[in-house]
N, C-alpha and C positions, 0 to 999 in steps of 0.2 A: 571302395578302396580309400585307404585312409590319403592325410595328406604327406605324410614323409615317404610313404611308396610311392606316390604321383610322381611326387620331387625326383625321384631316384629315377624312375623313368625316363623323368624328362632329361636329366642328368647325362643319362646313358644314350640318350639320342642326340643330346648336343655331342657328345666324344664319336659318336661314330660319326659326324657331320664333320671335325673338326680330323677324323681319318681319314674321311676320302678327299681334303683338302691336301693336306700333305701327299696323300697316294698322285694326285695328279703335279706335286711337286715333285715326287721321287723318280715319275720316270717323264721327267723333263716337260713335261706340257702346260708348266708357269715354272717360272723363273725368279724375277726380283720381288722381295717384298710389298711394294705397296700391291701389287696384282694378285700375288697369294693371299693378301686378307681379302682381297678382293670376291676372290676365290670362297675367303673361309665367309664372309658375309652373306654370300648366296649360298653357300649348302647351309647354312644355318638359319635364312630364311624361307629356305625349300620344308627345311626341316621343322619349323615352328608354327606349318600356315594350316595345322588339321589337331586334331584332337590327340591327346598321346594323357594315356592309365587316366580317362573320364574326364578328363582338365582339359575346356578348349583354348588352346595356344591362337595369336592369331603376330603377324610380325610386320615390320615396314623398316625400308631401309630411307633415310633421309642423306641426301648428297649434298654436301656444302657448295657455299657457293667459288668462283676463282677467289684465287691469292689463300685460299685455306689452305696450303705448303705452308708460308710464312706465316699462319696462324698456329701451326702445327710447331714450330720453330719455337714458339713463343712461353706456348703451353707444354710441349713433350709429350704432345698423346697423337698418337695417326687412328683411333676409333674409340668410340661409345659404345658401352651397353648397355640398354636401360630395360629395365624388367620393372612392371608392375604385376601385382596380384589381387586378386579381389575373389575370396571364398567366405563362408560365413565361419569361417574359423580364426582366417589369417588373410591380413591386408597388409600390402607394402607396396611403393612406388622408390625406386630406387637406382643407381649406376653407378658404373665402374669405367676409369677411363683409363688406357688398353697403347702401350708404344711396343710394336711387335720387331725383330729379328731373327734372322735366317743365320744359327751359328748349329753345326755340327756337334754332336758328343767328342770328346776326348779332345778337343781342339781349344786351344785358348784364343782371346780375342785378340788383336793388336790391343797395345795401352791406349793410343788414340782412341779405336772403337769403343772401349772398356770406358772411358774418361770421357766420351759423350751419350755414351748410355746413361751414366752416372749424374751425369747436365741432365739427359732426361726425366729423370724419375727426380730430381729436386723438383724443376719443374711443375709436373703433375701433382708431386705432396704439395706444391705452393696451390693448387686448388683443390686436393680431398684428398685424406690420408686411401682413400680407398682406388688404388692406381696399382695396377699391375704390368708384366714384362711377360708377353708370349714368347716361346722361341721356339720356330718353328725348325722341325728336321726331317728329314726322307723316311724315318721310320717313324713320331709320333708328334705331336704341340707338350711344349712343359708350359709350367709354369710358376712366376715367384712375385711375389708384392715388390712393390717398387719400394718400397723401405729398406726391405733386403737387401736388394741388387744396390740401391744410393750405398749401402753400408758398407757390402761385401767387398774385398778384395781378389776377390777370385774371379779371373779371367775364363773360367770354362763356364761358362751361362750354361750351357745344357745342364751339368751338376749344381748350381745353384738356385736353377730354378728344378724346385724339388716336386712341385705339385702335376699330377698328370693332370689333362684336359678335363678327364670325367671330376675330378676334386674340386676342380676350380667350382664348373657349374654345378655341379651339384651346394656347396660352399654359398655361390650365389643365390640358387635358388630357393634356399631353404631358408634362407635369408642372413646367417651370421654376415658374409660379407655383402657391400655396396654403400652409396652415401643418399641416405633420405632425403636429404638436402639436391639433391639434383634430379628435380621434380622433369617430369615430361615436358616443360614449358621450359624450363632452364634448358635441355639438353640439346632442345632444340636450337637455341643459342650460341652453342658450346661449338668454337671456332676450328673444328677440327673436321677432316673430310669424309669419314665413313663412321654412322650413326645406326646400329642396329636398335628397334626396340620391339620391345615382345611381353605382349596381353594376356592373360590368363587367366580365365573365371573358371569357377565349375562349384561345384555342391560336394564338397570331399568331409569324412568325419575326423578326429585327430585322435583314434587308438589304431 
């Protein structure tokens, strides 16, 4: 199996990881934000700790230590994810840091929320352009760069963040997005309270 099929694979199982998360948001058995990433952090390391299209995945969640709220405040990111790879074709160590919300399709934000979203994703670009905005809903995860979202004036975050879940990682893992600069040693630094990161070796060809 080549490597851009691996990818897609792997891809395709982060989205459905990042489906049954939201499935246990939509019929009530999480609630608030910080617990549904909570939620999406563990089926995402359920989902990364076996082999998937010949590539073995292997994952670890790192828990910060207290007062990472007010670190969290600081920077604009409530999680990490950090992806390395190591095949004899393609090497990368790399991350993306992640401020998630719970906002509905067709629904606009108050300005308030809208105007500290937008605090947050300055934020984040003050430590890598590579920072994105989840928003989680009862029927799927979108997603949009946090460039966007600082830019946009558009109060319905569901329609602005355009990318579904499968785009994003797949996007990740193929490697166009994430910051090289925030090596495994960095990440584990990075003052913010849920840190997924996820290993990948295998013997893949690139046709």
């Amino acid at each position: 199996m080549n490597l851009d099929t691996a990818m897609r694979e792997a891809a395709k199982s982060a989205d459905k990881a990042a489906q049954r998360a939201m499935l246990k948001y939509a019929n009530g058995l999480v609630t608030d934000e910080d617990d549904l990433t909570g939620v999406l952090i563990g089926n995402l390391d359920a989902t990364f700790d076996k082999s998937i299209a010949g590539l073995q995945w292997s994952s670890s969640i790192l828990r910060h230590r207290k007062g990472s709220a007010a670190e969290e405040s600081r920077i604009g990111a409530d999680m990490v994810i950090h992806v390395s790879l190591s095949t004899p074709i393609q090497k990368y160590s790399k991350a993306v840091l992640i401020q998630a919300k719970r906002h509905e399709p067709n629904f606009k934000m108050s300005t308030k929320d809208h105007n500290d979203l937008v605090q947050q994703c300055g934020k984040m670009l003050g430590v890598t352009p590579a920072s994105f905005v989840f928003d989680y809903t009862k029927n799927d995860m979108r997603v949009a760069s946090a460039s966007k979202i600082q830019g946009s004036s558009n109060r319905d975050l569901y329609r602005a963040c355009n990318w579904t879940s499968y785009r994003f990682f797949w996007e990740l893992f193929r490697s166009p997005i994430g910051d090289p600069n925030l090596t495994s040693a960095k990440v584990s630094d990075l003052p913010v309270p849920n840190i997924l990161k996820l290993t990948v070796t295998g013997d893949v060809n690139e046709d």
